[in-house]
SERO-4910 file (N, C-alpha, C, O; in steps of 0.05 Angstrom, whole numbers):
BEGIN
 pado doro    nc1    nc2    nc3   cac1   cac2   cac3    cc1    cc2    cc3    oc1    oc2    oc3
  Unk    A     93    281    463     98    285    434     86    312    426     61    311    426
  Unk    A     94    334    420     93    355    403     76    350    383     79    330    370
  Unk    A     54    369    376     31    371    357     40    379    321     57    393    310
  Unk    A     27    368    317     47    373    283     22    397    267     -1    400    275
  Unk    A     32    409    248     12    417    235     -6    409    223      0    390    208
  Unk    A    -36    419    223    -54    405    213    -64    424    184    -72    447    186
  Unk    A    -61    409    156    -57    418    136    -84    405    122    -89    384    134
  Unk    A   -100    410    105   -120    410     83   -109    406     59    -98    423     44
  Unk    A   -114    376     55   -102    377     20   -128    382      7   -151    383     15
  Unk    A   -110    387    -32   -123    396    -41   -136    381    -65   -117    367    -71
  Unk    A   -155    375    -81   -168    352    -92   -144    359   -126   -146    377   -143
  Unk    A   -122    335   -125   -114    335   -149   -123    320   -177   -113    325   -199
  Unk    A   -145    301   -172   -155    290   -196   -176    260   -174   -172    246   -155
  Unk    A   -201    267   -200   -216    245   -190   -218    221   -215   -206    225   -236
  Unk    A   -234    199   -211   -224    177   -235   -255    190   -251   -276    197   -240
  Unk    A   -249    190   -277   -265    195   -296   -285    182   -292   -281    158   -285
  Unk    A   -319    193   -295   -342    177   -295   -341    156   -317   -349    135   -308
  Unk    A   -334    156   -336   -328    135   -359   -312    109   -350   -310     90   -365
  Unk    A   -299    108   -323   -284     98   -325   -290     74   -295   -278     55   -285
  Unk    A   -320     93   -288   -331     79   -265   -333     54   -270   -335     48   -294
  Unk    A   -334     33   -251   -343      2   -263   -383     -3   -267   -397     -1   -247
  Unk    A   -390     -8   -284   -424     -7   -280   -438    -29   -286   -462    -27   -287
  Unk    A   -423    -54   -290   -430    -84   -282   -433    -94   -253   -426    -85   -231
  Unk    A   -445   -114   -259   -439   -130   -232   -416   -127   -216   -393   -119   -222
  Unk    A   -429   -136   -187   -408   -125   -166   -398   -156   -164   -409   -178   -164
  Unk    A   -355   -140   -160   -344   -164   -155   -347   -180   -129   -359   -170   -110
  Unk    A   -334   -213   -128   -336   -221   -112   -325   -207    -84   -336   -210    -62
  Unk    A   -301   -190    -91   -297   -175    -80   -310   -152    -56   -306   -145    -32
  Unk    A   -326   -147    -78   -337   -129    -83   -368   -136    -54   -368   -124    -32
  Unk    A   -386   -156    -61   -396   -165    -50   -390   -181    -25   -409   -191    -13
  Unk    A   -367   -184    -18   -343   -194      9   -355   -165     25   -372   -159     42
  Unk    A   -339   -154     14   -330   -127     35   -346   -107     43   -345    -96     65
  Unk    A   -365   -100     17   -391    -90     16   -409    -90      5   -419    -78    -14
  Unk    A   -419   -116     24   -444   -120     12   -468   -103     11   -473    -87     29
  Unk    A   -481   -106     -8   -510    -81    -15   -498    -60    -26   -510    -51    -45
  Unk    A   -471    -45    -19   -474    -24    -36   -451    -23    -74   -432    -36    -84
  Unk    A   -469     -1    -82   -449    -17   -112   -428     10   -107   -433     32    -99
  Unk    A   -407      1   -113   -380     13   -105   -365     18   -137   -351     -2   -140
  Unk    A   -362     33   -156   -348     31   -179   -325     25   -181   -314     19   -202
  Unk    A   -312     27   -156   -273     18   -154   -269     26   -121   -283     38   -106
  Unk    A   -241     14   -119   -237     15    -94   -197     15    -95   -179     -2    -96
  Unk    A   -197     43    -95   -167     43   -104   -140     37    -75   -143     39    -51
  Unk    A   -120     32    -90   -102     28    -74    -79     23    -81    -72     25   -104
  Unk    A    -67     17    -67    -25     21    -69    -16     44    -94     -8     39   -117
  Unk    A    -21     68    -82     -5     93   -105     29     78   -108     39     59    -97
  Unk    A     40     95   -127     64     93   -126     76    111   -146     57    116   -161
  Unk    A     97    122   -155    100    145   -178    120    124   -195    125    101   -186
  Unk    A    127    131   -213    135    114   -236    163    132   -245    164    154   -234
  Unk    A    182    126   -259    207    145   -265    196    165   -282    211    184   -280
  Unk    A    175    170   -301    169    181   -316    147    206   -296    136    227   -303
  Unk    A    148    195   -275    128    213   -252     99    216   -259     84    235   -258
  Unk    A     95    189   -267     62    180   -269     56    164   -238     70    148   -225
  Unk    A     32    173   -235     23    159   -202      9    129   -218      0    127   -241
  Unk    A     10    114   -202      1     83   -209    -17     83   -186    -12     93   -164
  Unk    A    -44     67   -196    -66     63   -173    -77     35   -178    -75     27   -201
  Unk    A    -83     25   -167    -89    -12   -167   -124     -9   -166   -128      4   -146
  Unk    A   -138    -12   -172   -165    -20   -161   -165    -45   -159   -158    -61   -176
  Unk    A   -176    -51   -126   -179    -73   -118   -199    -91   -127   -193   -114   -134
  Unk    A   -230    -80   -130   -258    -84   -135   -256    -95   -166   -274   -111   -171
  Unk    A   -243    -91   -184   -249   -100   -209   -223   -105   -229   -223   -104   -254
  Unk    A   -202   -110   -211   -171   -123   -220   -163   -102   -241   -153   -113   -260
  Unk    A   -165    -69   -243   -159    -56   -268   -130    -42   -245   -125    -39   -221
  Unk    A   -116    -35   -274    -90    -15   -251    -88      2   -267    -89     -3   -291
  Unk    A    -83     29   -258    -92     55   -276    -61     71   -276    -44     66   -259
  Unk    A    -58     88   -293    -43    102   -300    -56    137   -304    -71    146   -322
  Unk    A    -42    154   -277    -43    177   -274    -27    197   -288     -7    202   -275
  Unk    A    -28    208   -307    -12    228   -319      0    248   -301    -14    252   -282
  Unk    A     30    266   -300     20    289   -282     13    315   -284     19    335   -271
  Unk    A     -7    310   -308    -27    338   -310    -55    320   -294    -77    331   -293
  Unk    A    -52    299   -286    -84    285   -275   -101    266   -293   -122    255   -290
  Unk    A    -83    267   -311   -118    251   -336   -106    213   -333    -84    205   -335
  Unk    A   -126    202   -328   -124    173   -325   -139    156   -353   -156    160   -370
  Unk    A   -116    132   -343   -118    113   -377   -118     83   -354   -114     77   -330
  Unk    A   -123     74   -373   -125     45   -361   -107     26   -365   -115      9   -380
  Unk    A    -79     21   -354    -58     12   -354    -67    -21   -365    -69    -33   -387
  Unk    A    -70    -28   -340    -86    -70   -343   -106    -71   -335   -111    -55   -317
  Unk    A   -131    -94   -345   -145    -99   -333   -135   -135   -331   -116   -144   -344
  Unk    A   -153   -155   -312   -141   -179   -310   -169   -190   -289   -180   -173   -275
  Unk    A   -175   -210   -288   -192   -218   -265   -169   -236   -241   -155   -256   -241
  Unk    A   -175   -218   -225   -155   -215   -202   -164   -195   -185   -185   -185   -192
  Unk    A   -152   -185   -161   -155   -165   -137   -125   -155   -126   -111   -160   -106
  Unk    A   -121   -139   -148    -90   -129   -142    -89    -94   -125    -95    -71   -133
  Unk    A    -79   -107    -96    -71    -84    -78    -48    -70    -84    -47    -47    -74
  Unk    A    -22    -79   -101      1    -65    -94      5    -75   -129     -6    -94   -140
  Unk    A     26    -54   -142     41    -60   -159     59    -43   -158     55    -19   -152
  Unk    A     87    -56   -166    119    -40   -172    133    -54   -193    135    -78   -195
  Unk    A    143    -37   -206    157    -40   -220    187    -58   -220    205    -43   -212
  Unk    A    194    -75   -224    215    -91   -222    239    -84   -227    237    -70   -247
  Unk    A    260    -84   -221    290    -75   -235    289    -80   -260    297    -61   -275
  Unk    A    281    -99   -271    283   -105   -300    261    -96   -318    259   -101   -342
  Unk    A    244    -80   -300    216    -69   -316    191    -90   -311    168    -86   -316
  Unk    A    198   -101   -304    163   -116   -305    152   -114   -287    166   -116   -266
  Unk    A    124   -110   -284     98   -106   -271     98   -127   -252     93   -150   -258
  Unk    A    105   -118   -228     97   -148   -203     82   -128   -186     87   -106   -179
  Unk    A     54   -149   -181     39   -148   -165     22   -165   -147     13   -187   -153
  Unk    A     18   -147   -118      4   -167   -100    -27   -168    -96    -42   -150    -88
  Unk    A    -31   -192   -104    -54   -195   -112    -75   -211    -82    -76   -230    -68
  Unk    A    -86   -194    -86   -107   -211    -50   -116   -241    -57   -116   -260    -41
  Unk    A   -124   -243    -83   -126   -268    -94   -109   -298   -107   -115   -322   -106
  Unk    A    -86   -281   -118    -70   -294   -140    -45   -305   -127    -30   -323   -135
  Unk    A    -43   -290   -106    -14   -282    -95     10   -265   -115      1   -249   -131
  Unk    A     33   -267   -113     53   -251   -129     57   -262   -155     68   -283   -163
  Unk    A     42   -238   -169     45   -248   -201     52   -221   -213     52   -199   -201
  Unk    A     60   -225   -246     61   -209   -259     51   -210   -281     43   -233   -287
  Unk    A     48   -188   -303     31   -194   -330     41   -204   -345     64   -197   -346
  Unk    A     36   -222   -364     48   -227   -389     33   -220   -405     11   -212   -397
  Unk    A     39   -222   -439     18   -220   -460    -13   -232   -458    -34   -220   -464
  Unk    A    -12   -260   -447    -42   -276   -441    -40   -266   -421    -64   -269   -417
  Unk    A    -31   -250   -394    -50   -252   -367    -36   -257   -353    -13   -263   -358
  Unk    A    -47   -254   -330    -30   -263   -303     -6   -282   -307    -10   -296   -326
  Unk    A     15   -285   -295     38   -306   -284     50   -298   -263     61   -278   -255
  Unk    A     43   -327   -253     56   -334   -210     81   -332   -216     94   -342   -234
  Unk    A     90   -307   -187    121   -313   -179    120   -334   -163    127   -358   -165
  Unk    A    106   -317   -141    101   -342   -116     72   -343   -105     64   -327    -89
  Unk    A     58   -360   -115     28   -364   -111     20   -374    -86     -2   -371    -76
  Unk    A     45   -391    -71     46   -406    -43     72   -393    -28     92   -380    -37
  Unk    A     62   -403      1     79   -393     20    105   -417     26    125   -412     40
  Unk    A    102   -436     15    123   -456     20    105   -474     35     97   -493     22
  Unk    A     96   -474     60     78   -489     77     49   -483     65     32   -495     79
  Unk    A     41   -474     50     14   -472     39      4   -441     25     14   -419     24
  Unk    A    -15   -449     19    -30   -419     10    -23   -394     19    -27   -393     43
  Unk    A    -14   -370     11    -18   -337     22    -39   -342     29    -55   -357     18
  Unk    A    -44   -321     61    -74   -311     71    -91   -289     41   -114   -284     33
  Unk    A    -73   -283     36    -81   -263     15    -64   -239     13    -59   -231     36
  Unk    A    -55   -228     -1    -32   -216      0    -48   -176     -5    -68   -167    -16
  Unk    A    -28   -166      9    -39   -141     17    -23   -112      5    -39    -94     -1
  Unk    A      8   -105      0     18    -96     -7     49    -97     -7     61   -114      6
  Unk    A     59    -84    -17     90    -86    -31    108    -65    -36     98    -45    -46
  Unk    A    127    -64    -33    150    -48    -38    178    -66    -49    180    -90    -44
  Unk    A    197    -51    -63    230    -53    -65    239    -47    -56    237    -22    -57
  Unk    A    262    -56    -37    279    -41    -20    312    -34    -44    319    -44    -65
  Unk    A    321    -16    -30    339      1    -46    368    -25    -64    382    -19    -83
  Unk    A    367    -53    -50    375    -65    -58    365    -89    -75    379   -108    -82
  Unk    A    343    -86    -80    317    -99   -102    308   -124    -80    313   -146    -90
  Unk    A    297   -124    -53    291   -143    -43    266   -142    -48    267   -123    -63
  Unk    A    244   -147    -46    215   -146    -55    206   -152    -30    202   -175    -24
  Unk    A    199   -130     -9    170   -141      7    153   -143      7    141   -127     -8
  Unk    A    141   -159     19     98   -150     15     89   -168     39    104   -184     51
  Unk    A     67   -164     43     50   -169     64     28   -185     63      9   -177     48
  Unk    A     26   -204     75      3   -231     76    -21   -222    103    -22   -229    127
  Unk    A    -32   -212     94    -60   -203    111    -85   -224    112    -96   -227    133
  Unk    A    -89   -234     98   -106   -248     97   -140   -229    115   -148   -207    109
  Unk    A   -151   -246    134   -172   -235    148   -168   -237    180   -185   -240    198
  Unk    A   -133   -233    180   -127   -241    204   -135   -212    219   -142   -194    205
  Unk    A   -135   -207    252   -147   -182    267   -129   -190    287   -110   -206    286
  Unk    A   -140   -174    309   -129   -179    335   -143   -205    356   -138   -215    378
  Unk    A   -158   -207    342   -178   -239    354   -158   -265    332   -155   -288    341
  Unk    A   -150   -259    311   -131   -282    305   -103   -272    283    -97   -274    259
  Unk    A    -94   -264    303    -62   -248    287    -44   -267    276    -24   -280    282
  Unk    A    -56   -263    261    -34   -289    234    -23   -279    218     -8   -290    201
  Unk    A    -28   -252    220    -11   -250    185     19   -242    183     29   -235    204
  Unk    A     32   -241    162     54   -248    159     70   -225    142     59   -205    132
  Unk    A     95   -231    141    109   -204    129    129   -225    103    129   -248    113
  Unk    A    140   -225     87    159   -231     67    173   -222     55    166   -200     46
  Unk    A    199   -231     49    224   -222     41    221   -234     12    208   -255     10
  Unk    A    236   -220    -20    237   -238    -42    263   -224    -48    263   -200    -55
  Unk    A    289   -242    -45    313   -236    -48    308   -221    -87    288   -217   -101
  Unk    A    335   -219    -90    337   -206   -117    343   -241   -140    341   -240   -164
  Unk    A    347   -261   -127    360   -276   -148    327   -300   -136    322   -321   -148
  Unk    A    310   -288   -113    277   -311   -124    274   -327    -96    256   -342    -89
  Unk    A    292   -320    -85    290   -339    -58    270   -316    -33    274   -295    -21
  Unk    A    244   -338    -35    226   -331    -22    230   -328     10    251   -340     13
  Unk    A    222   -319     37    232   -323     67    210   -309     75    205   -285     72
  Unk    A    198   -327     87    181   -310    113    205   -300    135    224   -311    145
  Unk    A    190   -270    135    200   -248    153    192   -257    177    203   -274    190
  Unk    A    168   -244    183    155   -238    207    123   -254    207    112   -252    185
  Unk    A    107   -269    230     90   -271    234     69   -261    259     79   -245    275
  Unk    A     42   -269    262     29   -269    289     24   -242    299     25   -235    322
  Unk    A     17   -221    266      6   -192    264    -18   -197    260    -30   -215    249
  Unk    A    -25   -173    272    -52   -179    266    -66   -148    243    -71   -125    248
  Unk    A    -68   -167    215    -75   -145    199    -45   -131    173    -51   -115    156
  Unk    A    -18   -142    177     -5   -125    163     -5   -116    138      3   -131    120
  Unk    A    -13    -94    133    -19    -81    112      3    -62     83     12    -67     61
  Unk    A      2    -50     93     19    -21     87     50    -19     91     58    -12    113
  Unk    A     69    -26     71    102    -33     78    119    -14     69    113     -9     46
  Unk    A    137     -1     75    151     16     57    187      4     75    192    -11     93
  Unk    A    202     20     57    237     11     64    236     48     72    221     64     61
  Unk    A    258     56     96    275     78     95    292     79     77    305     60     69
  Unk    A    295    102     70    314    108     40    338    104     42    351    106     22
  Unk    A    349     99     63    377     91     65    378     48     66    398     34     62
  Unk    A    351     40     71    357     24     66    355     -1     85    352    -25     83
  Unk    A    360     24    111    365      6    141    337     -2    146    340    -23    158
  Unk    A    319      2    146    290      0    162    278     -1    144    281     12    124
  Unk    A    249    -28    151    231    -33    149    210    -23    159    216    -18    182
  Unk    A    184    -15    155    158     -8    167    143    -23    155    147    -31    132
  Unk    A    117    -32    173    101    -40    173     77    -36    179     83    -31    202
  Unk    A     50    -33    179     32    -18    185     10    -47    196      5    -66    180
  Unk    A      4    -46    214     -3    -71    228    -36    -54    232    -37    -34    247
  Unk    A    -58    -63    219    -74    -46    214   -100    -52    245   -105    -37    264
  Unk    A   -107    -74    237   -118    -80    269    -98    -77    297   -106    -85    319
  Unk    A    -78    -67    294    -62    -65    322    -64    -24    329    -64    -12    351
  Unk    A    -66    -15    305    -66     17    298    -40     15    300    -31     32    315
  Unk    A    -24      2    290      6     13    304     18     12    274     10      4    253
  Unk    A     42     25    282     58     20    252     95      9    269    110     20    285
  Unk    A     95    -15    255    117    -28    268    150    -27    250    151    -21    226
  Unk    A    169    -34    262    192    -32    247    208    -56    256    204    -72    274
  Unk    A    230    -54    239    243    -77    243    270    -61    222    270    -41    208
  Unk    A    295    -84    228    322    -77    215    320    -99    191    318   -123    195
  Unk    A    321    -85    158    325    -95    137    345   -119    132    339   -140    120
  Unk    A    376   -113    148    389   -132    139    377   -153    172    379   -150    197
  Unk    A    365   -171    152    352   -198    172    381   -222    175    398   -231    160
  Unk    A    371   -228    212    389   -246    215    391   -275    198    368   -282    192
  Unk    A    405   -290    191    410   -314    185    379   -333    185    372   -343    164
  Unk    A    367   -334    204    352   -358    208    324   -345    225    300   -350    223
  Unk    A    338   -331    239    311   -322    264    300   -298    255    313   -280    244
  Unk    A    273   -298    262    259   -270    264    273   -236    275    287   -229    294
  Unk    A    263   -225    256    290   -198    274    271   -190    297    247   -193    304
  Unk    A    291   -179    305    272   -157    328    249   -145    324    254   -124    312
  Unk    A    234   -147    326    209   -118    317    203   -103    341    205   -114    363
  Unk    A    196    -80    339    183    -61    354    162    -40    341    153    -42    318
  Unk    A    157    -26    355    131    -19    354    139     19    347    145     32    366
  Unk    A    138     34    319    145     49    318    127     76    318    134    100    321
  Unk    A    101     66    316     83     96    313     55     77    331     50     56    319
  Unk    A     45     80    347     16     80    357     -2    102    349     -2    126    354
  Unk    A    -17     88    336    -38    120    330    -67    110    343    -70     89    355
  Unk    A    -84    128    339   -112    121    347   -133    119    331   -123    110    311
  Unk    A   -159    123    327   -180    127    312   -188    108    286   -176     87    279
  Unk    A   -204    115    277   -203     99    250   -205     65    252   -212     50    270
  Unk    A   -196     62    226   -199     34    225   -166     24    234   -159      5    247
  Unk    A   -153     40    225   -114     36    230   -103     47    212   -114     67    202
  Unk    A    -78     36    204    -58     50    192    -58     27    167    -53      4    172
  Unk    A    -63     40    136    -57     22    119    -36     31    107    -14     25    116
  Unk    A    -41     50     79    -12     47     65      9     58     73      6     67     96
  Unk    A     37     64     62     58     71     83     73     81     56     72     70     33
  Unk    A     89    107     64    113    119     43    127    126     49    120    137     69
  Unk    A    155    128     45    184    139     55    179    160     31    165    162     11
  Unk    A    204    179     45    216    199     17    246    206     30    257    195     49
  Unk    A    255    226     13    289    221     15    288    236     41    308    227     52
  Unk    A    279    252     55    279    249     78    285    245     94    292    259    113
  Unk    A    284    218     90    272    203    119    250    192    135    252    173    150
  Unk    A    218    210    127    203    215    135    176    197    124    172    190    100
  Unk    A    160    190    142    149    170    134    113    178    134    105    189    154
  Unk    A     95    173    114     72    177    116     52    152    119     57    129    111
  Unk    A     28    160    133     16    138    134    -10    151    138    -17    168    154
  Unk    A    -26    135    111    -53    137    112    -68    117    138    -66     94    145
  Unk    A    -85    140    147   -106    124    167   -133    120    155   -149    138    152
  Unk    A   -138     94    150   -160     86    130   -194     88    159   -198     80    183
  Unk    A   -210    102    140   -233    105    152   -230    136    178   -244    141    198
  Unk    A   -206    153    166   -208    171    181   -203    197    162   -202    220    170
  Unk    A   -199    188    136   -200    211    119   -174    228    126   -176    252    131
  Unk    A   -146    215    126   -126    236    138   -100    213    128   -102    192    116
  Unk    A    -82    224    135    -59    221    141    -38    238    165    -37    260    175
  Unk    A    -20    206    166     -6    230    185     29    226    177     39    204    172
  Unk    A     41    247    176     74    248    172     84    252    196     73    266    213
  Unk    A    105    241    198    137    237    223    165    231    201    171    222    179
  Unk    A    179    248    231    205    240    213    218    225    215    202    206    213
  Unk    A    243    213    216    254    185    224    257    175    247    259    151    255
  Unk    A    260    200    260    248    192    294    227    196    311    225    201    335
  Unk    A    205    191    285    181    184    294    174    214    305    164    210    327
  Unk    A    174    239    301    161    263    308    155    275    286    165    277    264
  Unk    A    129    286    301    108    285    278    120    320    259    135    339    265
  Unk    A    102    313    235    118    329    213     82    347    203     78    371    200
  Unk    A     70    332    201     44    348    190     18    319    189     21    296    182
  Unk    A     -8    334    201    -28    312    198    -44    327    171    -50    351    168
  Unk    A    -47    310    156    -60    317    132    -93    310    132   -105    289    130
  Unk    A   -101    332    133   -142    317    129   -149    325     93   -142    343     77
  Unk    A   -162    304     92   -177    307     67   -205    322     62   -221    317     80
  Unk    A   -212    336     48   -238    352     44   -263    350     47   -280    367     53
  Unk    A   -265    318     40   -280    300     30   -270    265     31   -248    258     22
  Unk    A   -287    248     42   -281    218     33   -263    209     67   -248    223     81
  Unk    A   -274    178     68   -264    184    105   -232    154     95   -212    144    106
  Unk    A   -245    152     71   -228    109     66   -200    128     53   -194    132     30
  Unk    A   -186    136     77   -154    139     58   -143    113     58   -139    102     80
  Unk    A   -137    101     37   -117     78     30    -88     79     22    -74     59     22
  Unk    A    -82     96     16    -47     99      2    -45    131      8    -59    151     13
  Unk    A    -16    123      2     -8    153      5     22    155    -12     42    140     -9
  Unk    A     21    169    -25     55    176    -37     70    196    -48     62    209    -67
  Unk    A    104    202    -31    111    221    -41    122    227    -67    139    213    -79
  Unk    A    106    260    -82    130    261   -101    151    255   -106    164    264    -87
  Unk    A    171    242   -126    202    237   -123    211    255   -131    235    250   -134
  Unk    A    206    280   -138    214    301   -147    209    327   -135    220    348   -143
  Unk    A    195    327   -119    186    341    -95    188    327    -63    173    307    -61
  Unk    A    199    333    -46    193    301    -34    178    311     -9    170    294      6
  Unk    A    171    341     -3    162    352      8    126    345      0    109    342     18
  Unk    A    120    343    -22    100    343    -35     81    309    -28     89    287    -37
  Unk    A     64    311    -15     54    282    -10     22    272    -19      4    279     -4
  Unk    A     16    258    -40    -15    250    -47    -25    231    -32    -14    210    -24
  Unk    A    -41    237    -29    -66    219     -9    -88    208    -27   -101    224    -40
  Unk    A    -94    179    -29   -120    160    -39   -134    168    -28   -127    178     -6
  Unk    A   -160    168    -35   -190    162    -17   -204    141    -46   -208    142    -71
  Unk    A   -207    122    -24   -225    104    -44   -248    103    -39   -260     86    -52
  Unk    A   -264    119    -20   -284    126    -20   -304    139    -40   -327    130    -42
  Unk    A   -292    164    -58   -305    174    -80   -285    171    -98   -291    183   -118
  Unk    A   -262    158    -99   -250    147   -126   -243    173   -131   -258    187   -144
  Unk    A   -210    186   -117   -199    213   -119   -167    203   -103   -162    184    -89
  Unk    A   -148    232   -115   -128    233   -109   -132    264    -97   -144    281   -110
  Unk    A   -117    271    -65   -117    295    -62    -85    296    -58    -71    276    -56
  Unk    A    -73    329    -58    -46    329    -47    -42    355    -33    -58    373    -33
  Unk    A    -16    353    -19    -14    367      1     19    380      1     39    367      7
  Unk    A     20    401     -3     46    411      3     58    413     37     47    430     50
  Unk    A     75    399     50     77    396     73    102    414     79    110    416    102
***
């Protein structure tokens, strides 16, 4: 494989000190890291039609709204642990919640799409995308690894009918659709790999999967972005980077960050598509990168 360029993004906005959390640490919060106090722990970017970036904090159930001059407002708060939110065809706020499972807001608060898997509880749900035909995926991670690969992938048709996809990952995290529609990715975080599979799923059985990016280092591969492209990004969490390929998986540009090693999301401009932002939830910042 041919070496891609290695590019330095540049720091496009950090979350306002006002806006740090300075209470008690969530349960969350105390799960994942314990002893230290963490003010947020952001995740699943995504841009909005109006070309506002959307950021989830996991650590204290708030989801923020990025302007694109940079200045942040506080979209929801909710007691919950929401990794992923998108916008619905019909406008409404669905999100995947590590706690709640798939819910959305109403005026009082939270409401379950699907709080269960059909056979029982979500492991905990991890992140989400729409595919170009409004199918809703997201990912059941739970605390599964490569010592017990359980976790799971899901389909949510457009008219509610729930289907487990895929199981017996270990870790899946990070989901995005190719813009045409055909392909799924998956970012299988304890495996380091980032996996794929064909969108239109057979009848009854599991599709094919294979194995589309192996990477190394770090903790793995969490969030995941298409752009019109073709081209797919993926943050490597605990390595302070990202890396881009194009639809056939050759590499396009590795992105390092300045600062902060926890990249969690990553997403392209829709109006630039060349243009790609990188999370670090490490110091609670967005950097970007002209590629």
């Amino acid at each position: 494989m041919r070496s891609a360029p290695l590019l330095t993004a540049r720091l496009f906005t950090r979350m306002p000190e006002d806006l740090h959390h300075r209470g008690p640490p969530s349960d969350w919060a105390r799960m994942t890291r314990p002893g230290q106090a963490i003010h947020s722990f952001l995740e699943g970017a995504f841009f909005d039609g109006d070309g506002a970036l959307w950021l989830c904090d996991v650590a204290y159930g708030r989801i923020f709204r990025i302007g694109p001059g940079g200045g942040w407002t506080l979209g929801q708060q909710y007691a919950g642990e929401p990794h992923s939110m998108r916008f619905a065809p019909d406008g409404r706020p669905v999100i995947a919640d590590y706690r709640r499972g798939l819910i959305t807001l109403g005026p009082d608060g939270p409401v379950p799409l699907a709080a269960t898997a059909g056979d029982g509880p979500f492991l905990g749900l991890s992140d989400m995308t729409y595919g170009p035909d409004g199918t809703l995926w997201f990912t059941d991670s739970g605390r599964s690894s490569l010592s017990d690969p359980v976790g799971r992938v899901y389909a949510r048709s457009a008219d509610g009918t729930l289907r487990q996809v895929l199981g017996g990952i270990a870790y899946p995290n990070g989901i995005a659709v190719s813009p045409d529609g055909r392909f799924v990715y998956v970012a299988a975080t304890r495996s380091n790999a980032v996996l794929r599979f064909a969108a239109a799923l057979p009848a009854s059985d599991a599709p094919m999967l294979g194995t589309f990016l192996h990477l190394s280092g770090g903790l793995g591969p969490d969030g995941l972005a298409t752009n019109a492209l073709g081209w797919l990004a993926v943050a490597q969490a605990q390595a302070g980077r990202a890396y881009v390929v194009d639809a056939l998986g050759d590499p396009v540009a590795e992105v390092r960050l300045p600062s902060g090693l926890w990249t969690t999301s990553v997403a392209f401009d829709p109006t630039a598509p060349k243009r790609l932002y990188v999370v670090d939830a490490e110091f609670g910042a967005v950097f970007v990168a002209d590629l």
